[in-house]
DOTI-540573 format. One record per residue (C-alpha): residue in three letters; residue number from 1; x, y, z. Coordinates in steps of 0.2 Angstrom, whole numbers. Each point is the difference from the previous one (the first is absolute). Example, Ala and Ser with C-alpha at 12.3 -4.5 7.8 and 13.67 -1.06 7.14 Angstrom:
% residues 2
TORVO  type  seq      u      v      w
TORVO   ALA    1     62    -22     39
TORVO   SER    2      6     17     -3
***
This chain:
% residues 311
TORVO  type  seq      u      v      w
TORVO   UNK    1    563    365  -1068
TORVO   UNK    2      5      1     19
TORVO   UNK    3     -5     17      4
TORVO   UNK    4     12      6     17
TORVO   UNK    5     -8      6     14
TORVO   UNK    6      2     15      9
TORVO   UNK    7     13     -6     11
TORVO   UNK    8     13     -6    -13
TORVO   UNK    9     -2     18     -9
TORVO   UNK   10      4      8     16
TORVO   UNK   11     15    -12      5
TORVO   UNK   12      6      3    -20
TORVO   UNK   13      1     18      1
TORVO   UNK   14     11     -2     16
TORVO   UNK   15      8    -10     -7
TORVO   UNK   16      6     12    -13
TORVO   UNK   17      1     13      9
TORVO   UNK   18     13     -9     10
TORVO   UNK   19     11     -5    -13
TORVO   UNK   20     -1     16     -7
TORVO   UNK   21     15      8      5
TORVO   UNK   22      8    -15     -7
TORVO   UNK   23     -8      3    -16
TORVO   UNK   24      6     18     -2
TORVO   UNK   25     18     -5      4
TORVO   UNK   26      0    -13    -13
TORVO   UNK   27     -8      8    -13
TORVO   UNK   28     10     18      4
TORVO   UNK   29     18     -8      5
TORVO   UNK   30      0    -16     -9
TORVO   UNK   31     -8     -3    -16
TORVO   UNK   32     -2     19     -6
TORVO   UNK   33     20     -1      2
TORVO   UNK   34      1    -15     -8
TORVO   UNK   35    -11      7    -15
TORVO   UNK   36     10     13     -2
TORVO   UNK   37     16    -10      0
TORVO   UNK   38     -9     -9    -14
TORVO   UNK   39      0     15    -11
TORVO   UNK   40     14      9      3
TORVO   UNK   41     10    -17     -5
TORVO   UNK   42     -5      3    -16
TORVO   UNK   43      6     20      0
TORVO   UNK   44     18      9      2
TORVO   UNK   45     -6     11     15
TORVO   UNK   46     15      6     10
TORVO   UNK   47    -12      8     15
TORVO   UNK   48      1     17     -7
TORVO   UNK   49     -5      0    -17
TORVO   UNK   50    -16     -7     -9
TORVO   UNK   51      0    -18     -2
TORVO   UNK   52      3     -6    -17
TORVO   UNK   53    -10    -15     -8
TORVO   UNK   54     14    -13     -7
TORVO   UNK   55     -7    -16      1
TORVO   UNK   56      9    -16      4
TORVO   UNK   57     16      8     -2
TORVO   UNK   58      5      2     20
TORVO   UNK   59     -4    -21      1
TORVO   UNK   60      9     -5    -15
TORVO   UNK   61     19     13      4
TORVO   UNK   62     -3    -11     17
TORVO   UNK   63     -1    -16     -6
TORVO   UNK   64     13      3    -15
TORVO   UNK   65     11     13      0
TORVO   UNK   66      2      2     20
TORVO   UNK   67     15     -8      7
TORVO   UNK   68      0      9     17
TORVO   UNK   69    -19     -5      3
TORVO   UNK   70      9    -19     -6
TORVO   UNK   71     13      1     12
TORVO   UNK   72    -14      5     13
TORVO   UNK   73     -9    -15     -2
TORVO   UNK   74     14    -11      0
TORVO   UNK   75      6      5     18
TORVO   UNK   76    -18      1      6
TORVO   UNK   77     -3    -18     -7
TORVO   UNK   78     17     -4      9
TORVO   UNK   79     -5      7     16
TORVO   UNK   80    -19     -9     -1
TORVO   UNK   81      5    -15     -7
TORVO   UNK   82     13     -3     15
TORVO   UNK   83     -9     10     13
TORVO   UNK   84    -19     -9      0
TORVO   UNK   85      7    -19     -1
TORVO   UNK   86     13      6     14
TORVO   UNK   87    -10      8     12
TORVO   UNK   88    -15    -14      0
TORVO   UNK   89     14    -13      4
TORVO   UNK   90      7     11     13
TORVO   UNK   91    -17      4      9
TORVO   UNK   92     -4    -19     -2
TORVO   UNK   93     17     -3      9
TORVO   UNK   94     -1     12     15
TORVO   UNK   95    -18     -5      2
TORVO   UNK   96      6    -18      3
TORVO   UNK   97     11      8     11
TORVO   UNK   98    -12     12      8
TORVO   UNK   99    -13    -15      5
TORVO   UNK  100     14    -10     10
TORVO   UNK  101     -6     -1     20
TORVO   UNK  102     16     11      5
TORVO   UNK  103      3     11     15
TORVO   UNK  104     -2     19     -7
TORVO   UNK  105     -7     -5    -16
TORVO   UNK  106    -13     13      2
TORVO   UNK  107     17     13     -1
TORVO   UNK  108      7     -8    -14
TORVO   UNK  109    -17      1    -11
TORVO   UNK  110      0     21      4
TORVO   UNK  111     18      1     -4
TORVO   UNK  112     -5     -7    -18
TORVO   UNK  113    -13     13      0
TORVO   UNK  114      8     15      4
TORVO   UNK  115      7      4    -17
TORVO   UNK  116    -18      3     -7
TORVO   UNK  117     -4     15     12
TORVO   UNK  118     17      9     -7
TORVO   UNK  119     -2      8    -14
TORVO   UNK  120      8     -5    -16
TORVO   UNK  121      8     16     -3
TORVO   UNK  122      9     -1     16
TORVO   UNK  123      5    -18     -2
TORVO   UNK  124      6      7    -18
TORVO   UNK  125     11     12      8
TORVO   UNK  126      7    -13     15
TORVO   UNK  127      3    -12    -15
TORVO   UNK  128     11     14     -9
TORVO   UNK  129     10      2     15
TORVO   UNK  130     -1    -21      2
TORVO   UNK  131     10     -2    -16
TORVO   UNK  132     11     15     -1
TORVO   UNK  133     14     -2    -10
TORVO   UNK  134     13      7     16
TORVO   UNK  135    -10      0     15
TORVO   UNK  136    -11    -11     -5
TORVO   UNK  137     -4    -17     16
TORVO   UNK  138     -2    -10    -15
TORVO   UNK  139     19      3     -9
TORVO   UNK  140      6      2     19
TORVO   UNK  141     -6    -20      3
TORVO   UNK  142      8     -6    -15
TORVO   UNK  143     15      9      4
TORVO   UNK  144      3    -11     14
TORVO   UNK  145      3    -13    -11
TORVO   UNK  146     13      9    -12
TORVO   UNK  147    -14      4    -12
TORVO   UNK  148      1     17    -11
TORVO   UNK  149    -14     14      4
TORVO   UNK  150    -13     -3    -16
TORVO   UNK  151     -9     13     -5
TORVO   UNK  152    -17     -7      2
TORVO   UNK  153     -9     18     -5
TORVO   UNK  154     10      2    -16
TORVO   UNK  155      3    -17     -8
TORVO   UNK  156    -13     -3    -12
TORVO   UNK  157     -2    -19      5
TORVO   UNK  158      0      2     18
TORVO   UNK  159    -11     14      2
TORVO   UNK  160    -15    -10     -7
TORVO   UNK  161      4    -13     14
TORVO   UNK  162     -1     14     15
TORVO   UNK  163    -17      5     -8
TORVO   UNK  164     -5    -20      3
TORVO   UNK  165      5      0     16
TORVO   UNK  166     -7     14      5
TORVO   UNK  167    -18     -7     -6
TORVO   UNK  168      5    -15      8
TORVO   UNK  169      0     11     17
TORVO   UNK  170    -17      4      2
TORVO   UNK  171     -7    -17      0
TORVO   UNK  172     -7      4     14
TORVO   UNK  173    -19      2     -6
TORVO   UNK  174     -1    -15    -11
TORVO   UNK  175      8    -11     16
TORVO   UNK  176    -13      8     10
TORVO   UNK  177    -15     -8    -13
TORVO   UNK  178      9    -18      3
TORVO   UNK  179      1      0     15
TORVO   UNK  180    -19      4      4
TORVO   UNK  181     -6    -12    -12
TORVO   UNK  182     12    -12      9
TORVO   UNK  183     -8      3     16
TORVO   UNK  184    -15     -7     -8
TORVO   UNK  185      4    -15     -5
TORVO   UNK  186     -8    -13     10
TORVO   UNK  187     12     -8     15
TORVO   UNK  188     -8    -19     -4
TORVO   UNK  189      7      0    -16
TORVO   UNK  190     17      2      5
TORVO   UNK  191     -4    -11     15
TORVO   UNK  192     -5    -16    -12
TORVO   UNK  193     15      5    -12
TORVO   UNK  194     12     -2     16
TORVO   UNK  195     -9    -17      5
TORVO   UNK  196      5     -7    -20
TORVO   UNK  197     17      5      5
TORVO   UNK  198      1     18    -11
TORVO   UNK  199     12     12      9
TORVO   UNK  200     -2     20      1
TORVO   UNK  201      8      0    -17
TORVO   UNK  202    -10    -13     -9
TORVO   UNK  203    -15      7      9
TORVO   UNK  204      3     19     -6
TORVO   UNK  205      2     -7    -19
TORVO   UNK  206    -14    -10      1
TORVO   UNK  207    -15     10      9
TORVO   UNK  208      7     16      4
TORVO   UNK  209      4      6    -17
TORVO   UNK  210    -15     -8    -10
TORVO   UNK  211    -13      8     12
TORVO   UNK  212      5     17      1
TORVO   UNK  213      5      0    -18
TORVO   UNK  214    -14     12     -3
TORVO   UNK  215     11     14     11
TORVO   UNK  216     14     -5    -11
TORVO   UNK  217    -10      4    -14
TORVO   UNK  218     -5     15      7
TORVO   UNK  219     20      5      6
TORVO   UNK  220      4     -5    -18
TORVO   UNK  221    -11     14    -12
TORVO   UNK  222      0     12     13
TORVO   UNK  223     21      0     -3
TORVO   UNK  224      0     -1    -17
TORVO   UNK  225    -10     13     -2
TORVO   UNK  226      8     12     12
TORVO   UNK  227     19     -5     -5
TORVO   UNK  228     -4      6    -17
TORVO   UNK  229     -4     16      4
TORVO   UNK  230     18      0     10
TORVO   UNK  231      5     17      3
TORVO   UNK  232      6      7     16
TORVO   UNK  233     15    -13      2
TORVO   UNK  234      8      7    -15
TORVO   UNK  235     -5     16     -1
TORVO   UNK  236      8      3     18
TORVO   UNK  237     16    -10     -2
TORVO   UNK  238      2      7    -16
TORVO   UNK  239     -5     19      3
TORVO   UNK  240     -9     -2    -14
TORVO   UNK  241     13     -4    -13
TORVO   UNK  242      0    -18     -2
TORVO   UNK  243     19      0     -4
TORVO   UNK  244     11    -10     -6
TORVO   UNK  245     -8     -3    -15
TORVO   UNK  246    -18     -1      6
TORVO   UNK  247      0    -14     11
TORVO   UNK  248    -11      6     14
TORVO   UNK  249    -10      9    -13
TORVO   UNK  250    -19     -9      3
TORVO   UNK  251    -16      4    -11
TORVO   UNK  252     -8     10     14
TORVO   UNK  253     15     10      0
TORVO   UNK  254      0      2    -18
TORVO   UNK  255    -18      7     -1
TORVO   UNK  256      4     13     14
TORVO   UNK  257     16      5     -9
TORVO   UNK  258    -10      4    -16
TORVO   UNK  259    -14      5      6
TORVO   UNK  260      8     13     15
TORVO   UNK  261     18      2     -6
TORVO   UNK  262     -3     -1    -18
TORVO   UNK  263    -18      6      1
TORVO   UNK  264     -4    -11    -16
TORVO   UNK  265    -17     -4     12
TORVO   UNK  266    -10     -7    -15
TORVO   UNK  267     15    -12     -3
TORVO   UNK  268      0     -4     17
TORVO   UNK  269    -20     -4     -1
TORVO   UNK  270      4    -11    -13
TORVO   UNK  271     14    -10     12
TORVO   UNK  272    -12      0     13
TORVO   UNK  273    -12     -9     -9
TORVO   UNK  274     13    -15     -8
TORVO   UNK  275      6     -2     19
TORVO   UNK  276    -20     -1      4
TORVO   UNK  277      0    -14    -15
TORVO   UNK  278     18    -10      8
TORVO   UNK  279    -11     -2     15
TORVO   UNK  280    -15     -7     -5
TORVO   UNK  281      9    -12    -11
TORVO   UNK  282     10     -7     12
TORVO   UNK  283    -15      3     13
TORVO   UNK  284     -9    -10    -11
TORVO   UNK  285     12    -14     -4
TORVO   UNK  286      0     -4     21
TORVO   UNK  287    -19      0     -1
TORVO   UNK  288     -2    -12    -15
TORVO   UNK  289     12    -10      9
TORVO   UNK  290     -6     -1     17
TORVO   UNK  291    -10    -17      0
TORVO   UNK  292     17     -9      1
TORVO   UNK  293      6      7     15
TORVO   UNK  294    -13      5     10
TORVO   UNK  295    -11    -10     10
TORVO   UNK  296    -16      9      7
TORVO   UNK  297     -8     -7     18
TORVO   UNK  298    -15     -6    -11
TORVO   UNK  299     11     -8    -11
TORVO   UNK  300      9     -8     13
TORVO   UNK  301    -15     -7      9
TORVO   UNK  302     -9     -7    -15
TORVO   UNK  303     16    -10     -4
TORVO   UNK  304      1     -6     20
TORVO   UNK  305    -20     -5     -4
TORVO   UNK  306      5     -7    -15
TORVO   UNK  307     13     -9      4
TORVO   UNK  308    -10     -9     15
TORVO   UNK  309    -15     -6    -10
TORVO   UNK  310     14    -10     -9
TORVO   UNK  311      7     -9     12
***
């Protein structure tokens, strides 16, 4: 057996005592917490009083006999489900934008930008005042064309909407992904696409996309995962009542509500844990199906290599 020399031991005990800092914060701030949540889903602890073993019963009042936490799914599976697919084509569409040889593109590409350095409790509270029901700029444009003031806030279909639109707002960071992996596309490629007569169009669909399919991927679990645990949006616009009817009402806001307004923590550990589950499973789905949509620069070249001992 390889016996390791004096200098590996010494370059392995820096190397732990590196990381260490990392170590403690993981072990003391992330899994003892998520330990912890473990068992107090299994107990009727309220924060004050002694937890309570009860088994499975948080998990199976959830999943059958819950219709708030139903309702909180729906409209979080409403906003993810129309949110993520929306804002990859958007950021797709302003980067094909954004790489046009225009005068001041550089402006326009910080412009698209900024909304990711305000913070989305601010952009929440400029969004409230956005679709006011009387002084709102939104009722104020549709009223120059003899449309009736909607109450965007308070209608339990059009609320669910503002929250879209609002996630829609900040694709700032995901646009900012595409457009670096765009930048590294290789310039011959899209010079021999326009010497077979492919326009910008053509030449976007058919290179652009496929090689920086890999960001996309990335763009794509990174936004399921965080517009699943949606809360600020509604929270804000809302003031924390979800009304009418519990439209805004997400399952991050849920688990807050019952483990802070209704200190029912350990049903709130129990929550946590299902939204934990929602996540992987659909994290999962996007990983088992990644081979058919994106194309890795291995991949790419091997079929290039391929494709010329053919001919």
């Amino acid at each position: 057996m390889h016996k390791r020399s004096k200098l590996e031991k010494i370059e392995s005990r820096w190397f732990y005592l590196f990381i260490s800092p990392w170590l403690l914060g993981f072990f003391i701030f992330s899994l003892g917490p998520m330990l912890a949540s473990v068992w107090y889903s299994l107990t009727d602890w309220n924060m004050f009083n002694q937890a309570n073993f009860v088994g499975l019963s948080n998990y199976i009042k959830l999943l059958t006999d819950d219709p708030r936490f139903i309702k909180s799914l729906g409209n979080t599976c409403f906003y993810a489900f129309l949110t993520v697919p929306l804002s990859l084509i958007l950021s797709l569409f302003l980067t094909f934008l954004l790489t046009r040889s225009v005068k001041g593109m550089k402006f326009f590409r910080t412009v698209y930008y900024l909304p990711v350095l305000v913070p989305l409790t601010a952009v929440s509270f400029v969004f409230f005042w956005i679709f006011n029901t009387q002084i709102g700029i939104v009722n104020k444009f549709l009223g120059v064309f003899g449309i009736e003031p909607l109450s965007w806030l308070y209608d339990e279909h059009l609320i669910k909407w503002v929250i879209v639109f609002m996630g829609l707002w900040q694709v700032g960071s995901s646009l900012l992904l595409t457009l670096a992996a765009v930048q590294g596309v290789p310039r011959e490629l899209y010079e021999s696409a326009s010497l077979d007569g492919a326009g910008n169009v053509r030449q976007f669909i058919n290179i652009t996309i496929p090689l920086v399919s890999p960001v996309l991927f990335f763009n794509l679990i990174t936004s399921i995962i965080s517009s699943l645990q949606v809360f600020t949006q509604s929270y804000v616009l809302t003031d924390g009542v979800y009304k009418p009817n519990n439209a805004a009402l997400m399952m991050s806001n849920y688990l807050y509500q019952k483990g802070f307004a209704d200190f029912e923590m350990g049903y709130a550990c129990a929550l946590g844990w299902i939204i934990f589950v929602i996540v992987i499973f659909f994290s999962a789905i996007v990983f088992r199906s990644s081979a058919l949509f994106v194309f890795y620069e291995g991949e790419v070249k091997k079929s290039e290599k391929k494709h010329k001992n053919h001919k």
